[in-house]
C-alpha positions as CSV (number, residue, x, y, z in Angstrom):
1,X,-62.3,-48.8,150.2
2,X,-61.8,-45.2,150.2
3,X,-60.4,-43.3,152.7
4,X,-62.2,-40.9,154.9
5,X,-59.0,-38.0,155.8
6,X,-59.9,-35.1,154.4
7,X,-58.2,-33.7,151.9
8,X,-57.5,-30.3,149.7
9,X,-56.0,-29.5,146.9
10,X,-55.6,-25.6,145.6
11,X,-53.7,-24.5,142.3
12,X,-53.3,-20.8,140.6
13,X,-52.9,-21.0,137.0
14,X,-53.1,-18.5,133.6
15,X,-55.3,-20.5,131.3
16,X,-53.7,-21.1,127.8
17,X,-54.5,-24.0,125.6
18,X,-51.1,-25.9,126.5
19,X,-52.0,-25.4,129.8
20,X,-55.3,-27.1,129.7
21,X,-53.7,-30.9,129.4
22,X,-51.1,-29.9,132.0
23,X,-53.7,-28.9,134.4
24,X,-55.7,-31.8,133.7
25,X,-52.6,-34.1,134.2
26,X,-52.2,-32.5,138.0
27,X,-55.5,-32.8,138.7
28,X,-55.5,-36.7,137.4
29,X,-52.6,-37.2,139.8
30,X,-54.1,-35.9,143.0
31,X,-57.0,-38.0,142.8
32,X,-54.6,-41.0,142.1
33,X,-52.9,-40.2,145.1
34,X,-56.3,-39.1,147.0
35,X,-57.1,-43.4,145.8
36,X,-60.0,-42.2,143.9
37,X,-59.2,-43.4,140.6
38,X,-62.6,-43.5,139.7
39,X,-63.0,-39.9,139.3
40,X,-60.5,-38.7,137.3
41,X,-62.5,-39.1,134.1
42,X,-65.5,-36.7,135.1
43,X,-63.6,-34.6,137.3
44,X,-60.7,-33.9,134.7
45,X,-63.3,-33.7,132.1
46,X,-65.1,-31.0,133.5
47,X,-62.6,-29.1,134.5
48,X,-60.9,-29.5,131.4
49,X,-64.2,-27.9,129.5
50,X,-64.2,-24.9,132.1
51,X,-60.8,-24.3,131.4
52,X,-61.3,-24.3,127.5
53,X,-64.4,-22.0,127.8
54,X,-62.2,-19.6,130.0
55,X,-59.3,-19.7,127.8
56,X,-61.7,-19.1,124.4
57,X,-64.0,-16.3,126.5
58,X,-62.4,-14.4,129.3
59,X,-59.9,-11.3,128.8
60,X,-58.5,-12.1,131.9
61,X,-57.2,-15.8,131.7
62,X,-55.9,-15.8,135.9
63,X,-58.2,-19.2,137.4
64,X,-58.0,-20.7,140.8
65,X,-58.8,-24.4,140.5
66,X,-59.6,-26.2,144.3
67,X,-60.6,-29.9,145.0
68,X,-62.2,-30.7,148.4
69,X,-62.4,-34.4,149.2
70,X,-64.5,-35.2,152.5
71,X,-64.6,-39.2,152.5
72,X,-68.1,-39.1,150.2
73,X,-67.8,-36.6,147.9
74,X,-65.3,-34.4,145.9
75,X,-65.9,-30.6,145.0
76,X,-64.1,-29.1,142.1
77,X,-64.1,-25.4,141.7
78,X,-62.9,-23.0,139.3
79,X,-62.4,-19.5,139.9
80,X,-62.0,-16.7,137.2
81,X,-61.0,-12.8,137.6
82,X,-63.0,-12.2,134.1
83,X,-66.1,-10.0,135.5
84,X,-67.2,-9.6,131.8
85,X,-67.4,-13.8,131.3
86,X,-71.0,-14.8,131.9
87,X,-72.4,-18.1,132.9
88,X,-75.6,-17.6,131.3
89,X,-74.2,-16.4,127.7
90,X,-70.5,-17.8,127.2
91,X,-70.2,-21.0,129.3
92,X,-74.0,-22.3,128.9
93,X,-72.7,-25.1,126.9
94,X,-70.3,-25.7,129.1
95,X,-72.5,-26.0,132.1
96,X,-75.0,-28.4,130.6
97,X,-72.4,-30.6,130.2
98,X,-70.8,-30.2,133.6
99,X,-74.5,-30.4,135.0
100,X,-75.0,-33.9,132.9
101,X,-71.8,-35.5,134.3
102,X,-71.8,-34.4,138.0
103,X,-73.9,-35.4,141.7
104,X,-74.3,-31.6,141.6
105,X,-72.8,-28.1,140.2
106,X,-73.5,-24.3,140.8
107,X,-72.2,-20.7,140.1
108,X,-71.4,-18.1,142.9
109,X,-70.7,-14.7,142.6
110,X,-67.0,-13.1,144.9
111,X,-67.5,-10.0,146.6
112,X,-64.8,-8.8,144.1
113,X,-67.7,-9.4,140.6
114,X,-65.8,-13.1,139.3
115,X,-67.4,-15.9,139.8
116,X,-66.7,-19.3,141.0
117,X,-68.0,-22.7,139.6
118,X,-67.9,-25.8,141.3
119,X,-69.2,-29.5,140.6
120,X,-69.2,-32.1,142.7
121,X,-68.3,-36.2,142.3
122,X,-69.8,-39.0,144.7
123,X,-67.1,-41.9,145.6
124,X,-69.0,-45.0,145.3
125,X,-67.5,-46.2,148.3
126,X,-68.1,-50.1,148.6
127,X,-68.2,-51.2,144.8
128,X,-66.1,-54.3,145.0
129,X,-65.5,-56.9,142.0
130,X,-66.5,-60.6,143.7
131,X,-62.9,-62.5,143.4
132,X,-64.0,-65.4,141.5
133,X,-61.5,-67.9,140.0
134,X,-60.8,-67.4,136.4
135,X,-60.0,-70.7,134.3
136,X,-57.0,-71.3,132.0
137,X,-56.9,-70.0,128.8
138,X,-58.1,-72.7,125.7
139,X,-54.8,-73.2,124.9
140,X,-53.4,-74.0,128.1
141,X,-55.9,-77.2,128.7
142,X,-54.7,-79.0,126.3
143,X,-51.7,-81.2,127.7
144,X,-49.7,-83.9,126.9
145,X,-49.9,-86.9,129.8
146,X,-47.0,-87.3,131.4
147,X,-45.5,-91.0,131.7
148,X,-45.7,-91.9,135.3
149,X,-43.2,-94.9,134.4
150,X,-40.0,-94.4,132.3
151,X,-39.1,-98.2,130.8
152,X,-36.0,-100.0,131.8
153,X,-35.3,-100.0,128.2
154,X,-35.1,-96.5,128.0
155,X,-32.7,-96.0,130.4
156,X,-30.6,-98.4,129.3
157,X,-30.1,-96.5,126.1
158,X,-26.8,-94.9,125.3
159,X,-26.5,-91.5,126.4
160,X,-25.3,-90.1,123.0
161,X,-29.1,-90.4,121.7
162,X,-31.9,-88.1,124.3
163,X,-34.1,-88.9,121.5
164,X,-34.8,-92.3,122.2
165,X,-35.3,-91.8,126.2
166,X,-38.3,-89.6,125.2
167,X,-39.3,-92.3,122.6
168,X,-39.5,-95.0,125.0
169,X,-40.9,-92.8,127.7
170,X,-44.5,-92.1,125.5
């Protein structure tokens, strides 16, 4: 079940491609933390691409990255300084797969000309895997019976020989 505390998560970075998997790898773990393991794929995915398109476009490479969980949904943004880098032109790509993968996406302009983009994730809250009992493996039904009865015999043996106690036992 996932929790419903709010939660927020806000990290300044200079894009470089080293930086890309690091960034990724944060973001991974705050949703691990946040229990919402199921996101980490399309959430670090598209922020990953952002960050690629920023780091292969923009002349300033200064991003804000925020995550917004409300109990229902989780909001990604990424914020560039680059006034030049243009949704429309450089990051189309980009968005259309963003736009494929998400609940929801957009582009804002700041009152200072960058731009912010944010996507957005739905929890499926609920999804639970029916516990059904699973049965042995192949190998593990195959078993030897066990002698309920061990002949006097075969206790009578000599202790010198274990052999023969397991002889007379089958």
């Amino acid at each position: 079940m996932k929790t419903a505390v709010p939660c927020y998560y806000h990290l300044d970075v200079e894009v470089s491609p080293e930086r890309v998997g690091q960034v990724s790898r944060i973001l991974a773990a705050h949703l691990r933390y946040w229990d919402l393991e199921t996101l980490v794929e399309p959430v670090c995915g598209g922020a990953e691409l952002l960050l690629t398109a920023i780091d292969r476009h923009a002349t300033d490479k200064n991003t804000s990255i925020e995550m917004w969980w409300n109990g229902q949904h989780l909001i990604t943004a990424i914020g560039d300084n680059d006034r030049d880098l243009r949704p429309d032109q450089e990051l189309r790509g980009c968005l259309e797969q963003i736009a494929a993968t998400s609940d929801g996406w957009g582009c804002c302009a700041t009152d200072t000309g960058s731009k912010v983009i944010w996507f957005s994730q739905r929890a499926r809250a609920g999804e639970r895997m029916p516990l059904v009992p699973t049965g042995p493996a192949p190998s593990l039904r195959e078993v030897r019976q066990v002698p309920r009865e061990i002949p006097a015999a075969a206790l009578a043996a000599p202790a010198t020989a274990p052999e023969r106690v397991l002889e007379g036992a089958r």
